[in-house]
N, C-alpha and C positions, 0 to 999 in steps of 0.2 A: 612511468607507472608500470608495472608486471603484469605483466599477459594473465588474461583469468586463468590461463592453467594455471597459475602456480603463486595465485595471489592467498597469502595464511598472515594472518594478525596472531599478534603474539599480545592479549588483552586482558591485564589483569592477572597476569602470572599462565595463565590456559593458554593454549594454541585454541583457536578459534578460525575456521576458516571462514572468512566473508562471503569467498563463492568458492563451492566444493561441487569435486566428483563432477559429471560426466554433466549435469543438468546447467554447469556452467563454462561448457565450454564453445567456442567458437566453431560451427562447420565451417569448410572451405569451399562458399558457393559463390558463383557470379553473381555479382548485385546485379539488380534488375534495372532494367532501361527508368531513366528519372522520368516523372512526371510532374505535371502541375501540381502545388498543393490546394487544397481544397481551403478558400478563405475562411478566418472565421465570420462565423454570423447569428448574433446572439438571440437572434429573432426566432429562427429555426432550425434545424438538423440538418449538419449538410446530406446530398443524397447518398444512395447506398451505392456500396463497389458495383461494379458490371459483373450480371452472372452468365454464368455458360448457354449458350440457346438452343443446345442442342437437344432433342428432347429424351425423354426417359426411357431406356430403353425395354423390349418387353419381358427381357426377365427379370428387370428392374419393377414393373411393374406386376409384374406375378408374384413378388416376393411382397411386395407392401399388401396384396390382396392377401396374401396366406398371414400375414403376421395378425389378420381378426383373428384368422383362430388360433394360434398361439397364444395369442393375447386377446382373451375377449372381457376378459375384467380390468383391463388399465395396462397403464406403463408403470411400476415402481418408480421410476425415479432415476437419478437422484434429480431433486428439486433445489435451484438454488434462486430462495425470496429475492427480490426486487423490491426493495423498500425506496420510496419517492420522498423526499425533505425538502423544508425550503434550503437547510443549509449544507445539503450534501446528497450525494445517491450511492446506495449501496447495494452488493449483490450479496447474500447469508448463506452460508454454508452449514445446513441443519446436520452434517453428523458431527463437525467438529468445533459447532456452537461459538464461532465466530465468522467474521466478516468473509469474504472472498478478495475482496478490495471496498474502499469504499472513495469517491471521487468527489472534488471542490473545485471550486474556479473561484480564482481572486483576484481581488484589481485594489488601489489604492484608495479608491472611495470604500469597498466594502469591508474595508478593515477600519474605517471611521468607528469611536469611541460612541455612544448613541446614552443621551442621560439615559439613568435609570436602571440601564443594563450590569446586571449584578452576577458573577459569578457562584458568590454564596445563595441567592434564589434558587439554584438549579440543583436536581438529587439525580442521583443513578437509578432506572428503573427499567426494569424488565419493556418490553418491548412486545403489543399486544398484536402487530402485523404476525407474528411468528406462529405457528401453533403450537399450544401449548407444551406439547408432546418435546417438542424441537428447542424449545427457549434457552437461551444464558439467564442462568437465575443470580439473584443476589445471593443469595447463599450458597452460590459455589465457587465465588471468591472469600467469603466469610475465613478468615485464618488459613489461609491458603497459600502465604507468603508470596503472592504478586500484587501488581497494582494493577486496576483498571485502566488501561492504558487505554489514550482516546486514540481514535486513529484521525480524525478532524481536530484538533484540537479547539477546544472552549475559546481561545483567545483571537482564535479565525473570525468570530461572528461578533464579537461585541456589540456590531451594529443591530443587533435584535436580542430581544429577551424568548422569545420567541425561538429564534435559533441557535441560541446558546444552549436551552432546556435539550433541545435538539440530539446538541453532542453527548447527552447524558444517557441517550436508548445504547442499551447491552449490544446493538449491532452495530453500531459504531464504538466500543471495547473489545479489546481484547489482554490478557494475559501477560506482562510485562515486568521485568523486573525492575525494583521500585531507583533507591537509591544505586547512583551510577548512570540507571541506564533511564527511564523514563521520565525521572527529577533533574534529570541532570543529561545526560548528552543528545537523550532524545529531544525535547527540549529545546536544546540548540538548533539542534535539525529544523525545527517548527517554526523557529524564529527565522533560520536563512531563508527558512521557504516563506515567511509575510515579507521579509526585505530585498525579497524580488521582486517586488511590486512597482520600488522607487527606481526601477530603471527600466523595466517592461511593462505593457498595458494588462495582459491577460497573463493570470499563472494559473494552470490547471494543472494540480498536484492527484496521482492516487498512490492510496498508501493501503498495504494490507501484512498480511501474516505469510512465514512459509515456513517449511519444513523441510529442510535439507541432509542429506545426506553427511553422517559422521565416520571417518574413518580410523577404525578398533586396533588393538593391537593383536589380533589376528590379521590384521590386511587387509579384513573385510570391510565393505561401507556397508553401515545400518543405518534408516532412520528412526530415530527415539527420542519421544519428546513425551513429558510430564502430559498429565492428563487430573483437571481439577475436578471438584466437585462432589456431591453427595444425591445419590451417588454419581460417581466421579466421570462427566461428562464433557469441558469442555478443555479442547486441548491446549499445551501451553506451547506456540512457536518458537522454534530453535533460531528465527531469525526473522526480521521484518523489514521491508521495502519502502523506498517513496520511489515513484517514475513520475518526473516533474517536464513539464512542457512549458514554452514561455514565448509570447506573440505581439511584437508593435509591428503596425504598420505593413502586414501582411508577412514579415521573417519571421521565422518559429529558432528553436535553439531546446533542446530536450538532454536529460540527462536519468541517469537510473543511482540508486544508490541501495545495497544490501546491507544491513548491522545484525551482529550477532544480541539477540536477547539475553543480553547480560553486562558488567560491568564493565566501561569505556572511559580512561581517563581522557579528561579535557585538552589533550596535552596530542591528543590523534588525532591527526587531518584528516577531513572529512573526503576527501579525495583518495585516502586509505581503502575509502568501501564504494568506490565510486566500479560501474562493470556495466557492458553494455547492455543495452535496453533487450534484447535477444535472449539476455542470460536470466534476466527474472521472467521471461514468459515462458524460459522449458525449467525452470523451477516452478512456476505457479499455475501453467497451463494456461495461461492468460491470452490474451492478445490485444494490444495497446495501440490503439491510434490507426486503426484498419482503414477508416476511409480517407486517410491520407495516400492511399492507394502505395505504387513501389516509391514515390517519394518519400515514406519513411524512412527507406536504407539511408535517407542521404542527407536525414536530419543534421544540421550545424551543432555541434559540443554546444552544449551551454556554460562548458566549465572552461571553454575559449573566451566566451564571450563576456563574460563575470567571472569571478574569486568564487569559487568553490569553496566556504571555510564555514565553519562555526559561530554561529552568531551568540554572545552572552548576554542572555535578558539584566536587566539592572537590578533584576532577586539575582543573578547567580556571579552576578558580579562582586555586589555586593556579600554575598555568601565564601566567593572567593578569598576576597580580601579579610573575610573576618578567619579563614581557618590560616592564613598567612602573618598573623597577625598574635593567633592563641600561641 
């Protein structure tokens, strides 16, 4: 595979870079001494890292006394919601009226079929945790030429009607382009990540939005990304993430994957967009899997340990075979 410097998809006639510019490139630092990982434990949270014990010092502390009067009406911000689900958690990003990331854990029972659970019960709806000011409206995808793209998908939960309805809050959507990429290769992605299941106990997948830098034919990198809505608030991602993690028996095995918001024939390996876990946290600002302390650096491929590939649900198979066919 190609060093993220220099990894560019050629998708759908466009150059498309999978991971661009500088937010994905590798520094050259000494990994840090390995440590134990932290088991999982479904009961409760493992503890938090070790902080410094040094104590604050006093012109540290002179500075936090003076910031009352700086600030005696509040902090602006920014605020980013915390929204709590049975079947997902998500962080909200109120100026660009989607998700931040939003995270799932799956196992092989939780993907059990459950009567009754109906995809067609469930509607898209604004999302009342938000405040109102801040919200993804249904009318600012209304002819907007994308699709509400889940970032949990619906087919994650089937075990609850309850948490199917779930995937239908605006904070778990975001802006995706419809056919190609969210009907069809996204999709796929969705699918590889439930049939990790059948070979690891725990899959805990987050998936969110980013906006990456485009390089012009001035030389210059800009980021630009569509922006929906009436008035036009919420923004459209130049690219979207899964950072998947995967746990039996106390070995883990993690992987990152970047795709461009837009059209992907089925014909691209999913290890085309495959770029280390490093690289979507200085595109996202994010930071993934902290209390695993420096055992992170020294996570196992998951793309070692399993087929990295596309999975075809038996709609798109069958969808397959029928334009093969006309």
């Amino acid at each position: 595979m190609a060093t993220p410097e220099r990894i560019t998809l050629v998708v759908g006639g466009a150059a498309l870079g999978a991971v661009s510019f500088a937010a994905y490139q590798k520094l050259n630092q000494p990994k840090p001494r390995p440590a134990a990982m932290v088991p999982v434990n479904n009961n409760r949270a493992p503890p938090p890292p070790p902080t410094a014990s040094a104590p604050p010092s006093q012109q540290s502390m002179d500075a936090r006394a003076n910031a009352r009067t700086i600030l005696p009406f509040g902090v602006p911000g920014p605020v980013n919601d915390m929204v709590y689900r049975n079947a997902y958690v998500t962080s909200y990003n109120r100026r660009d009226r989607n998700p931040n990331w939003v995270a799932q854990h799956m196992t092989a029972e939780s993907l059990k079929k459950a009567d009754g659970v109906d995809r067609g019960k469930s509607n898209f709806k604004e999302d009342d945790h938000i405040p109102p000011q801040f919200r993804a409206r249904l009318n600012d995808y209304y002819k907007s030429g994308f699709d509400r793209g889940h970032m949990v998908p619906a087919a994650d939960v089937k075990n609850s009607q309850l948490k199917m309805d779930e995937t239908f809050f605006l904070t778990n959507i975001a802006p995706q382009v419809g056919d190609g990429f969210n009907r069809d290769y996204w999709a796929h992605i969705e699918t590889f990540c439930r049939s990790l299941t059948k070979q690891f106990s725990n899959v805990y997948v987050f998936t969110g939005p980013l906006y990456l830098p485009h390089q012009e034919n001035d030389g210059k990198f800009y980021v630009k990304y569509q922006v929906i809505g009436n008035p036009p608030n919420v923004a459209v991602p130049t690219h979207f993430y899964k950072v998947i993690m995967t746990e039996t028996n106390g070995k883990y095995h993690s992987a990152a994957f970047v795709l461009p918001n837009n059209t992907i024939p089925d014909s691209t390996p999913l290890e085309a967009f495959k770029v280390p876990l490093d690289a979507v946290e200085r595109g996202s600002g994010l930071t993934f899997f902290d209390r695993m302390g420096p055992a992170k650096a020294d996570l196992p491929d998951l793309c070692k340990a399993t087929k990295c590939q596309i999975v075809l649900s038996r709609f798109h198979e069958a969808k397959k075979n029928a334009a093969i066919s006309a």
